[in-house]
PyMOL Python script that loads the backbone (N, CA, C, O; Angstrom):
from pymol import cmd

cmd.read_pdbstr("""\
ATOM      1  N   UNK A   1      34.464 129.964 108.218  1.00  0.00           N
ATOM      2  CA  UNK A   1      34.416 130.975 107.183  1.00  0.00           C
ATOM      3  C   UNK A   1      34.467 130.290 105.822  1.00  0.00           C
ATOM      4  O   UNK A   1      35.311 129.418 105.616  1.00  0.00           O
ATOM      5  N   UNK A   2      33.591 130.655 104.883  1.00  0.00           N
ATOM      6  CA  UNK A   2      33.752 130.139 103.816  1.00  0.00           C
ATOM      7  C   UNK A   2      33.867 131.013 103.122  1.00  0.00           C
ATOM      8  O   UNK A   2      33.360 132.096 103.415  1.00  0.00           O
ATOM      9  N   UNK A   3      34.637 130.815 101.866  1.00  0.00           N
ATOM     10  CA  UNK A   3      35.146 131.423 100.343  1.00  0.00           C
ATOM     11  C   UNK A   3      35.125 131.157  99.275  1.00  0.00           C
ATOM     12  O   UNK A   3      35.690 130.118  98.934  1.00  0.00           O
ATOM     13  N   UNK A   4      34.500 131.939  98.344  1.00  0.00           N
ATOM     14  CA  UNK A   4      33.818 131.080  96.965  1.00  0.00           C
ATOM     15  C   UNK A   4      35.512 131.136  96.273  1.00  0.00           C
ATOM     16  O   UNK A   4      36.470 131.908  96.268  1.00  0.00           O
ATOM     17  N   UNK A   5      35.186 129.959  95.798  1.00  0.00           N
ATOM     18  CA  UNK A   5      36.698 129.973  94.603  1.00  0.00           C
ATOM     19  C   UNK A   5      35.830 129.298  93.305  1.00  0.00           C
ATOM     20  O   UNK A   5      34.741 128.753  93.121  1.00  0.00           O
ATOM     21  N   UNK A   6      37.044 129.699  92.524  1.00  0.00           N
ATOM     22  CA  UNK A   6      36.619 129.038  91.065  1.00  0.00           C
ATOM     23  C   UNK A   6      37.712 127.992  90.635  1.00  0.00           C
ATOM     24  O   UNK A   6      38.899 128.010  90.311  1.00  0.00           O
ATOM     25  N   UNK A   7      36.572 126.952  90.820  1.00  0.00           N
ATOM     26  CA  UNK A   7      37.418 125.490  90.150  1.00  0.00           C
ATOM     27  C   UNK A   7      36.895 124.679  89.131  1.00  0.00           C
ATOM     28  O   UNK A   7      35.668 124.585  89.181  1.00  0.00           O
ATOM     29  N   UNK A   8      37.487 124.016  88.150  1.00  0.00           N
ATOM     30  CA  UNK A   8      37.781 123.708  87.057  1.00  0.00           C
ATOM     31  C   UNK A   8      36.404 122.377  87.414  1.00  0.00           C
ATOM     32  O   UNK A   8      36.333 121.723  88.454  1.00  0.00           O
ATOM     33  N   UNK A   9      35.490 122.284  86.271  1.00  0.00           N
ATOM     34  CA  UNK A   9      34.238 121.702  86.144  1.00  0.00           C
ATOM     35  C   UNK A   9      34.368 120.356  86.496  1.00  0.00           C
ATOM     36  O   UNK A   9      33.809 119.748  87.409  1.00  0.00           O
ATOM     37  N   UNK A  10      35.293 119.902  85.537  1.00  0.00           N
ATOM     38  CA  UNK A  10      35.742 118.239  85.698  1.00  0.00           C
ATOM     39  C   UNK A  10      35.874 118.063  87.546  1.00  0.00           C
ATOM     40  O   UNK A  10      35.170 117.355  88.267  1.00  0.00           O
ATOM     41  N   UNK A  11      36.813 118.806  87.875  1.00  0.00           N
ATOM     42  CA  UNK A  11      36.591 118.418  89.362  1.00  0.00           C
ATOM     43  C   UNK A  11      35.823 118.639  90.132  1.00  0.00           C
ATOM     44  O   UNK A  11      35.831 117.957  91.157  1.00  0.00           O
ATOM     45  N   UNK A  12      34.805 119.716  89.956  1.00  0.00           N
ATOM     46  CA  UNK A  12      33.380 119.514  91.076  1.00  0.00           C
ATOM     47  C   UNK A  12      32.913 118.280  90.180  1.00  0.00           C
ATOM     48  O   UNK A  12      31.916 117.992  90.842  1.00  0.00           O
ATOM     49  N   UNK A  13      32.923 117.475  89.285  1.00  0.00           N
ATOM     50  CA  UNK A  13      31.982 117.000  88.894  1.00  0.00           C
ATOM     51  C   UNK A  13      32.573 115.414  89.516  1.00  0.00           C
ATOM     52  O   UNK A  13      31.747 114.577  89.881  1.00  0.00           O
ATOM     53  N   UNK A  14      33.976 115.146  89.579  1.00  0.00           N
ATOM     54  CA  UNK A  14      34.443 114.288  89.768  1.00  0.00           C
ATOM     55  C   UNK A  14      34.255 113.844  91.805  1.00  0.00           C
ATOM     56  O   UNK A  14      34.011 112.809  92.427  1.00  0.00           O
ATOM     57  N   UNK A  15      34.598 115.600  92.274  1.00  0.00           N
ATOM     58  CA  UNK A  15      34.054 115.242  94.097  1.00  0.00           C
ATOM     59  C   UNK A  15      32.390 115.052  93.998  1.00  0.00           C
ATOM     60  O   UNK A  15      31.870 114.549  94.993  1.00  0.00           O
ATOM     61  N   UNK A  16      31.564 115.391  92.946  1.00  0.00           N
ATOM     62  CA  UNK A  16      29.987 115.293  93.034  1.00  0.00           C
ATOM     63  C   UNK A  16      30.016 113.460  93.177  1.00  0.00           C
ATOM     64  O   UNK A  16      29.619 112.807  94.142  1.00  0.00           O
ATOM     65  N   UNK A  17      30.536 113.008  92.060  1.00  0.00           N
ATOM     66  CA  UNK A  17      30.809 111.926  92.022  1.00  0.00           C
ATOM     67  C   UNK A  17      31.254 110.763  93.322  1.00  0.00           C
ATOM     68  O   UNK A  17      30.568 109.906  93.879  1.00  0.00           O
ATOM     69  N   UNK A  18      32.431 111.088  93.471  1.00  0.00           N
ATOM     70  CA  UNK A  18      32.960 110.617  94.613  1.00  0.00           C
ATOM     71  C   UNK A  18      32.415 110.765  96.139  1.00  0.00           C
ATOM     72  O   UNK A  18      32.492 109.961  97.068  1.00  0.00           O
ATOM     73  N   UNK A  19      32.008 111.680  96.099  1.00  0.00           N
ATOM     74  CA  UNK A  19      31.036 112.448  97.177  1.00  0.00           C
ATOM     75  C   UNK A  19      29.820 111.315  97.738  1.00  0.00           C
ATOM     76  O   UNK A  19      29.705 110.728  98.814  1.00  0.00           O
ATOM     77  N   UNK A  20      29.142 111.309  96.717  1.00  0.00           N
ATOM     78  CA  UNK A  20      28.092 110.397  96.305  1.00  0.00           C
ATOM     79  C   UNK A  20      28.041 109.323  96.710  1.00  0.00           C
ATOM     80  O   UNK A  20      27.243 108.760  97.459  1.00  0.00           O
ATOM     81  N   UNK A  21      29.182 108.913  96.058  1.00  0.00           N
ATOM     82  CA  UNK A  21      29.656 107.297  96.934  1.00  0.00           C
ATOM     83  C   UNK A  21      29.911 106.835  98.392  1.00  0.00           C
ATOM     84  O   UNK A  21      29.862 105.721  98.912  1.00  0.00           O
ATOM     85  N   UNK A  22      30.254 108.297  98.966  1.00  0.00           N
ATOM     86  CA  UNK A  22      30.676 107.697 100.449  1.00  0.00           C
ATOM     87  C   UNK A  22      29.788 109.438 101.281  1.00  0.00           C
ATOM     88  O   UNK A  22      30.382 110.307 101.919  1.00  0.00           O
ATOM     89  N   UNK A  23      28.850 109.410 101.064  1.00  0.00           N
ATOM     90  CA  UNK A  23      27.839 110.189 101.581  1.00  0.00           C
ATOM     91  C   UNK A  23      28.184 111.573 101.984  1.00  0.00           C
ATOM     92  O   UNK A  23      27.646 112.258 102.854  1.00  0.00           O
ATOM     93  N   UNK A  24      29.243 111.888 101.150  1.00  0.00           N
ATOM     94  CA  UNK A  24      29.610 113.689 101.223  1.00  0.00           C
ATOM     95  C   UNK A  24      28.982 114.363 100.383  1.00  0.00           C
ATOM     96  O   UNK A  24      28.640 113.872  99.307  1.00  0.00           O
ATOM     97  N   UNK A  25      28.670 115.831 100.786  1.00  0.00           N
ATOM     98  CA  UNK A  25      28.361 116.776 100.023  1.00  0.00           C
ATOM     99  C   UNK A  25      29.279 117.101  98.762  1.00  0.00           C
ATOM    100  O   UNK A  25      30.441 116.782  99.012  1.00  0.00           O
ATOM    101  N   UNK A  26      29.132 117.597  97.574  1.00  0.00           N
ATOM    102  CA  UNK A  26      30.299 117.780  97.031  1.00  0.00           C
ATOM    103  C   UNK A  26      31.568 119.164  97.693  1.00  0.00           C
ATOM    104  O   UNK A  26      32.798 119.131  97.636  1.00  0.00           O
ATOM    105  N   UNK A  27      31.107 119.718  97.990  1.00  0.00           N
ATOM    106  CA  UNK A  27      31.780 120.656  99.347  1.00  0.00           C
ATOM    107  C   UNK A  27      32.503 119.995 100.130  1.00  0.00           C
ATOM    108  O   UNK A  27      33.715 120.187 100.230  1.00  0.00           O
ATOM    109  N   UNK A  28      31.870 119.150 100.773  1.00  0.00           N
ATOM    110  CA  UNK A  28      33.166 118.169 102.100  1.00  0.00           C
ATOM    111  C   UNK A  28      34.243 116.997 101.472  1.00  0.00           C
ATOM    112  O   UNK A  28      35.282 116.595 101.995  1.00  0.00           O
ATOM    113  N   UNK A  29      33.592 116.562 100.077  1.00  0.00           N
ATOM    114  CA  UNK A  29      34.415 116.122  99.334  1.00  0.00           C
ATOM    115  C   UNK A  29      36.035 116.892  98.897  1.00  0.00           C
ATOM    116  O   UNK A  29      37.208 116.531  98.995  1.00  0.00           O
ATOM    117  N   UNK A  30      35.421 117.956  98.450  1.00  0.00           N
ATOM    118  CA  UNK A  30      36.670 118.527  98.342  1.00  0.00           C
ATOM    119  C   UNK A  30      37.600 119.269  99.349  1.00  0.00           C
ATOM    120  O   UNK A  30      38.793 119.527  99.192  1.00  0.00           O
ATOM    121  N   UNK A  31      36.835 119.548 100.374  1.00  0.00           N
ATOM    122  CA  UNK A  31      37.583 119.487 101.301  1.00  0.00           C
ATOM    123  C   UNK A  31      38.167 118.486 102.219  1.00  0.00           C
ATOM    124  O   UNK A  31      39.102 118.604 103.011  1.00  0.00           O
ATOM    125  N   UNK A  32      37.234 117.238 101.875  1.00  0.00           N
ATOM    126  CA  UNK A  32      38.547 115.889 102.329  1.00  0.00           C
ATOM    127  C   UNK A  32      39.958 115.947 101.176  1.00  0.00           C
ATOM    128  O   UNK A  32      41.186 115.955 101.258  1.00  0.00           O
ATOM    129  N   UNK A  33      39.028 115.976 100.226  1.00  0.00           N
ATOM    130  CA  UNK A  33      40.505 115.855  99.280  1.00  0.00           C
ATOM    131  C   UNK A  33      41.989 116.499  99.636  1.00  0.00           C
ATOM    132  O   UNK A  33      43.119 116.033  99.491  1.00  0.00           O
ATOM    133  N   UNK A  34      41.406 118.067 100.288  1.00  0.00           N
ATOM    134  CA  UNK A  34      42.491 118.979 100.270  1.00  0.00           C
ATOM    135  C   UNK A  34      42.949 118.571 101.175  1.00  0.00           C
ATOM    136  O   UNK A  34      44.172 118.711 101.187  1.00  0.00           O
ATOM    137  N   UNK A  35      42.408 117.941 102.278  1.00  0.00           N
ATOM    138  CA  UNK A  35      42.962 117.780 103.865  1.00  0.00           C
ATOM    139  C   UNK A  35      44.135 116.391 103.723  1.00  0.00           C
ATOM    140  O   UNK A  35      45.281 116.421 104.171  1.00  0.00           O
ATOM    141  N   UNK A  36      43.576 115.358 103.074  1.00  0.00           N
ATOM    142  CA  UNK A  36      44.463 114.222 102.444  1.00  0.00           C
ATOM    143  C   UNK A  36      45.389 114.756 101.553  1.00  0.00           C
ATOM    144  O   UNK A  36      46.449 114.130 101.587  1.00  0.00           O
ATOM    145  N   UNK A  37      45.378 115.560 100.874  1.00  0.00           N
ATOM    146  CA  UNK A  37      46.765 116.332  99.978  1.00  0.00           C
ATOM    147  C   UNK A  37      47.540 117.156 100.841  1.00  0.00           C
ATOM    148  O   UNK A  37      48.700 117.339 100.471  1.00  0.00           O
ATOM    149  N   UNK A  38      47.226 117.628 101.769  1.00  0.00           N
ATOM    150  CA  UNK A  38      47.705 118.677 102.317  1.00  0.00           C
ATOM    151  C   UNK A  38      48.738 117.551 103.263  1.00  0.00           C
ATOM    152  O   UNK A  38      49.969 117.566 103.264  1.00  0.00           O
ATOM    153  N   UNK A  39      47.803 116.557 104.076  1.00  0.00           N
ATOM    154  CA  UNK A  39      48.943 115.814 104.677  1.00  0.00           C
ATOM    155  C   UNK A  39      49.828 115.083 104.407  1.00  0.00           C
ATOM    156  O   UNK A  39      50.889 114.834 104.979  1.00  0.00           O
ATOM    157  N   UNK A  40      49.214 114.594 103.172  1.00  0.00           N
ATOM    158  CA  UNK A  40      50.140 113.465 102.159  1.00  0.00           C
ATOM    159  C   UNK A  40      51.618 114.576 101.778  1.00  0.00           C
ATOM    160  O   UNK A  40      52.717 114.045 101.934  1.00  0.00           O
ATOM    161  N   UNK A  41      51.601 115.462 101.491  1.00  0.00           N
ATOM    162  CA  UNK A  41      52.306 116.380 101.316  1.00  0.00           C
ATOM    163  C   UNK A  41      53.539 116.614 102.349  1.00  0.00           C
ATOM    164  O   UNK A  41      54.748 116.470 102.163  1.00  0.00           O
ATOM    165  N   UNK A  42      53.072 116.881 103.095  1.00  0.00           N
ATOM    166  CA  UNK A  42      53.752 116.996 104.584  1.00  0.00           C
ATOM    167  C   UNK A  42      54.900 115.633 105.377  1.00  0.00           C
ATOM    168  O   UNK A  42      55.923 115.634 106.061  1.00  0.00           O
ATOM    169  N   UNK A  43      53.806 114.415 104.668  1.00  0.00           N
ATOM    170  CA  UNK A  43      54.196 113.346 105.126  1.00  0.00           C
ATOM    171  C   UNK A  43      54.337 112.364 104.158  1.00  0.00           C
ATOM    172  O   UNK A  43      53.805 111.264 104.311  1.00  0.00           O
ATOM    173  N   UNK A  44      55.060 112.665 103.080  1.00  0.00           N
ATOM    174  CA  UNK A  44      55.323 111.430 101.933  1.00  0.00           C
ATOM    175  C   UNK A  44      54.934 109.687 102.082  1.00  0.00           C
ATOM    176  O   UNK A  44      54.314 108.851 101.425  1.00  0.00           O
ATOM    177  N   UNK A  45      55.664 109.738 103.282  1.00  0.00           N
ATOM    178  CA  UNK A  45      56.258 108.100 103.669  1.00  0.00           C
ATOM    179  C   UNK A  45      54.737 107.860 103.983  1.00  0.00           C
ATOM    180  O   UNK A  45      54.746 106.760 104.535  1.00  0.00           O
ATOM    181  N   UNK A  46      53.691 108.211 103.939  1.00  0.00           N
ATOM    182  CA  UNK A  46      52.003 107.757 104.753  1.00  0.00           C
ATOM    183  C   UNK A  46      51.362 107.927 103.328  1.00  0.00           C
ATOM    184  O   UNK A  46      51.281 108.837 102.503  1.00  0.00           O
ATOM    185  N   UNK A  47      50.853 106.336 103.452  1.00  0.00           N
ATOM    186  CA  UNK A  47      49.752 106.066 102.478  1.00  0.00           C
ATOM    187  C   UNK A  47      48.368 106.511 102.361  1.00  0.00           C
ATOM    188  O   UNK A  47      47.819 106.122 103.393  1.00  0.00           O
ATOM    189  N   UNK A  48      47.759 106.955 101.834  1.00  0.00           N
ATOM    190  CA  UNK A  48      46.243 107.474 101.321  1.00  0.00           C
ATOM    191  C   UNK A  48      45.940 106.284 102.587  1.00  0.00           C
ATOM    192  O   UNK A  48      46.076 106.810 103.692  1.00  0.00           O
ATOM    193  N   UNK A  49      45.690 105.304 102.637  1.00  0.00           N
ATOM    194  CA  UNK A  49      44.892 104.139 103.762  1.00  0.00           C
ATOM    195  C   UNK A  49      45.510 105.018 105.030  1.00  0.00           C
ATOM    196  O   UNK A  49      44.712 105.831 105.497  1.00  0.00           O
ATOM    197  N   UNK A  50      46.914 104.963 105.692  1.00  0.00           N
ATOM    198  CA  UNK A  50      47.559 105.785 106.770  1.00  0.00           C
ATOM    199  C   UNK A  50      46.608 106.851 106.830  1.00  0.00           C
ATOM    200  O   UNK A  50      45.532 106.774 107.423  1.00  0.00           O
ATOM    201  N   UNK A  51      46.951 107.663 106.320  1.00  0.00           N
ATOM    202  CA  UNK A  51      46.266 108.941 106.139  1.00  0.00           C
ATOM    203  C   UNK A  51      44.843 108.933 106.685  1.00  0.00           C
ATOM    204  O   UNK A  51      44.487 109.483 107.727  1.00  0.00           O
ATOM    205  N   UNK A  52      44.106 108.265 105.877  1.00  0.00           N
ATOM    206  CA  UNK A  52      42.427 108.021 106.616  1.00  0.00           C
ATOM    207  C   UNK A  52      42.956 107.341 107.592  1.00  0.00           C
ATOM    208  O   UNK A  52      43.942 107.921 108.047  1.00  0.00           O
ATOM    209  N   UNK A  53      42.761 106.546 108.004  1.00  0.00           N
ATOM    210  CA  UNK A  53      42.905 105.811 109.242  1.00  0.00           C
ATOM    211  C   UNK A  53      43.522 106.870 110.225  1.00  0.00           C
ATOM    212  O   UNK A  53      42.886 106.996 111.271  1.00  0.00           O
ATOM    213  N   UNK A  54      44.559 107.598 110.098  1.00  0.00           N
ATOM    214  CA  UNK A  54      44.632 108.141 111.143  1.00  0.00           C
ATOM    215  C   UNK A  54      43.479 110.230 111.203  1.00  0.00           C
ATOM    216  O   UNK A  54      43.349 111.070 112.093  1.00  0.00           O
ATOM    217  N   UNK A  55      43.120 110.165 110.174  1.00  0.00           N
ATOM    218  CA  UNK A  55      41.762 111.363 110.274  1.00  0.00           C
ATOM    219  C   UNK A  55      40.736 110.124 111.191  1.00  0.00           C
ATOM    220  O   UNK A  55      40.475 110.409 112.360  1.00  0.00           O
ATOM    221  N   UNK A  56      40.295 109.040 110.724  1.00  0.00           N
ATOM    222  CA  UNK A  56      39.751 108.595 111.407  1.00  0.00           C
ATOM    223  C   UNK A  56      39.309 108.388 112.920  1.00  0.00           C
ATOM    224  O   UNK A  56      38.239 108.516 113.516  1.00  0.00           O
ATOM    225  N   UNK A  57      40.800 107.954 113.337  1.00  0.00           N
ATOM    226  CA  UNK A  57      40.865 107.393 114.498  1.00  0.00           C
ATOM    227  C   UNK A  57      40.745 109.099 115.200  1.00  0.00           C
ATOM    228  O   UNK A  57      40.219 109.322 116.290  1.00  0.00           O
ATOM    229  N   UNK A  58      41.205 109.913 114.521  1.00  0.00           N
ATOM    230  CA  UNK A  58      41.325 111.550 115.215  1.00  0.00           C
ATOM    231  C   UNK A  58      39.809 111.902 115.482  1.00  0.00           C
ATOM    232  O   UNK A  58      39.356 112.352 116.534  1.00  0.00           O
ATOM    233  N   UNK A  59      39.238 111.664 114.537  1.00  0.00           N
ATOM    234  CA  UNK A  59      37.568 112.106 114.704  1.00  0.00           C
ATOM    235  C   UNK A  59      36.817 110.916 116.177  1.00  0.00           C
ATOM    236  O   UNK A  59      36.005 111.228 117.047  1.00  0.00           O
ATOM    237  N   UNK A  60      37.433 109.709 115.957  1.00  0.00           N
ATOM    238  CA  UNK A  60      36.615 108.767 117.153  1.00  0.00           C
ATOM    239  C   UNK A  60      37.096 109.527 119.028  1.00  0.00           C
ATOM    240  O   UNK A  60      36.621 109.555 120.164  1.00  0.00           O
ATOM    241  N   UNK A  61      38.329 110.020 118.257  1.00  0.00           N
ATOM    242  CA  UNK A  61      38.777 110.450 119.783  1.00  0.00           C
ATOM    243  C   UNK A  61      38.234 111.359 119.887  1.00  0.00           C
ATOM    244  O   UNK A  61      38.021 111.519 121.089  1.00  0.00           O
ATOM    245  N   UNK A  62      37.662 112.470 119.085  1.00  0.00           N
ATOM    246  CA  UNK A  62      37.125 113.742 119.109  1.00  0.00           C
ATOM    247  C   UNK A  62      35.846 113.530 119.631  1.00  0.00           C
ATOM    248  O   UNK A  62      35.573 114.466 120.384  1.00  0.00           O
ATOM    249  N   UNK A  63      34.947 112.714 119.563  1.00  0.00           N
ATOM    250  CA  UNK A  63      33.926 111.921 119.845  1.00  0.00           C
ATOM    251  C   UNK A  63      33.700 111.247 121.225  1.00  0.00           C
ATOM    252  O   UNK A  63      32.623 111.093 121.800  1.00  0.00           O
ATOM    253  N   UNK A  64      35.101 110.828 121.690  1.00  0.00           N
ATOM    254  CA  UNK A  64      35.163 110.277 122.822  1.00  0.00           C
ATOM    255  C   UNK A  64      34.823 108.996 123.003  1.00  0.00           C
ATOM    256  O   UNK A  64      34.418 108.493 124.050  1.00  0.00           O
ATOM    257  N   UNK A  65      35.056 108.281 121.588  1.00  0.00           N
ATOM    258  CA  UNK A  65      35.190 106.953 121.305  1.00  0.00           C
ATOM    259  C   UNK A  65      36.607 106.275 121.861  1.00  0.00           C
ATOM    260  O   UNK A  65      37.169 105.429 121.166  1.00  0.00           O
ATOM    261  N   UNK A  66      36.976 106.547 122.717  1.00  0.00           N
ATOM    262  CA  UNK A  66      38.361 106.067 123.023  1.00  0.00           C
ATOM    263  C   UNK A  66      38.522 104.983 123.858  1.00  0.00           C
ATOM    264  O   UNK A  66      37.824 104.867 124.866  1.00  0.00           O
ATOM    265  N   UNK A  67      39.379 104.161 123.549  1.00  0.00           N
ATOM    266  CA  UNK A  67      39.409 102.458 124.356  1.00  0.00           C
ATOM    267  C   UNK A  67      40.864 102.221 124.802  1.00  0.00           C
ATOM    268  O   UNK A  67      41.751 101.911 124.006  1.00  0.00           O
ATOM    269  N   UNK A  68      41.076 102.405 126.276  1.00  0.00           N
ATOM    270  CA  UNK A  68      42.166 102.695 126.971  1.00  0.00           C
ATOM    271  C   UNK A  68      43.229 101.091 126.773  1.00  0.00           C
ATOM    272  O   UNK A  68      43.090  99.941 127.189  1.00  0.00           O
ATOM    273  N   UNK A  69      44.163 101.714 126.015  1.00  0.00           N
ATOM    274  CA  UNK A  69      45.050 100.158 126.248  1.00  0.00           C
ATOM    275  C   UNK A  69      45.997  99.676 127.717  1.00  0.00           C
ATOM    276  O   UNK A  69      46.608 100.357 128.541  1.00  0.00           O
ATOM    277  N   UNK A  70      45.768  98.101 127.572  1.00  0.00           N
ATOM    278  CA  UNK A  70      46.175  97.736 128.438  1.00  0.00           C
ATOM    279  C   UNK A  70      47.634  96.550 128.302  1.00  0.00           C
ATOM    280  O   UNK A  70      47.646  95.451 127.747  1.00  0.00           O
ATOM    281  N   UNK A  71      48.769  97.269 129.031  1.00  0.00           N
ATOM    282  CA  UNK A  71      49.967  96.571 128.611  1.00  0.00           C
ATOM    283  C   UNK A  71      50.175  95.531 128.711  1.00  0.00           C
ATOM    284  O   UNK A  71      49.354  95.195 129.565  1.00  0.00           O
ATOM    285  N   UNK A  72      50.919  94.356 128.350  1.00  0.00           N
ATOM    286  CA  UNK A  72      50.858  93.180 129.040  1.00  0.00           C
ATOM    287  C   UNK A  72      51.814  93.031 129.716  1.00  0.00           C
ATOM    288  O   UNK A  72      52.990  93.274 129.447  1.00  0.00           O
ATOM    289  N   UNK A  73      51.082  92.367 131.205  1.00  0.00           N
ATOM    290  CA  UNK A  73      52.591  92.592 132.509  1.00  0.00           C
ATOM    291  C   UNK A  73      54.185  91.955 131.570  1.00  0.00           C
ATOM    292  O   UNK A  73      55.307  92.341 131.241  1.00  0.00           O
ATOM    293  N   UNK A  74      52.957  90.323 131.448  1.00  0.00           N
ATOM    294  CA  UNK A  74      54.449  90.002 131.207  1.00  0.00           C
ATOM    295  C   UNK A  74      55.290  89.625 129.896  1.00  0.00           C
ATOM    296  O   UNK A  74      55.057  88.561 129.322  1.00  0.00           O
ATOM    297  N   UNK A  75      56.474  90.692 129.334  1.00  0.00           N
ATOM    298  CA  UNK A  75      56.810  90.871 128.694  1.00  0.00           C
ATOM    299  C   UNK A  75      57.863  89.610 128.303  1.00  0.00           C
ATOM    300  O   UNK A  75      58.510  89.709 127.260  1.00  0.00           O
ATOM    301  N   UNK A  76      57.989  88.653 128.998  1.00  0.00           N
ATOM    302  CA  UNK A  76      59.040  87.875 128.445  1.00  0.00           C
ATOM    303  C   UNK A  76      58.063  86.890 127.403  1.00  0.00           C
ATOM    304  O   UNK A  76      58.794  86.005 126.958  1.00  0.00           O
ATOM    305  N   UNK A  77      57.146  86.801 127.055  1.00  0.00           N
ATOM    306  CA  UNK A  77      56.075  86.001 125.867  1.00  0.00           C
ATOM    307  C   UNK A  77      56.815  85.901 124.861  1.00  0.00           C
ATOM    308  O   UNK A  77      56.387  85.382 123.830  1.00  0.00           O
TER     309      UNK A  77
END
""", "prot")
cmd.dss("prot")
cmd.show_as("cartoon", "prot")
cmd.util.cbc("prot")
cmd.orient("prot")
């Protein structure tokens, strides 16, 4: 579902921008933004890098990019 809102020029112009750079629409831009604020929020102690990295790794599993780990027997190393 989508919903028109009204936001302040500088920032569509700034996700047009940013967008640009890493091959988002300005639309998915700002909705990465919100999704990284929203968790950063939630989770202080997790860095902007944390943060992607773990949207990341969430989307490879979503994908079914997943690489089963294997323990090592022996633990006295």
């Amino acid at each position: 579902m989508s919903t028109p809102v009204k936001l302040d020029n500088a920032l569509v112009e700034s996700a047009r921008i940013y967008g640009q750079a890493v091959h988002r629409s300005t639309p998915k831009q700002i909705e990465h933004w919100a999704t990284v604020g929203r968790i950063a929020e939630a989770n202080p102690e997790y860095s902007y890098a944390c943060i992607v990295s773990l949207l990341r790794s969430k989307a490879e599993a979503a994908a079914g990019e997943l690489t089963p780990y294997t323990f090592d027997d022996d633990v006295t190393r």
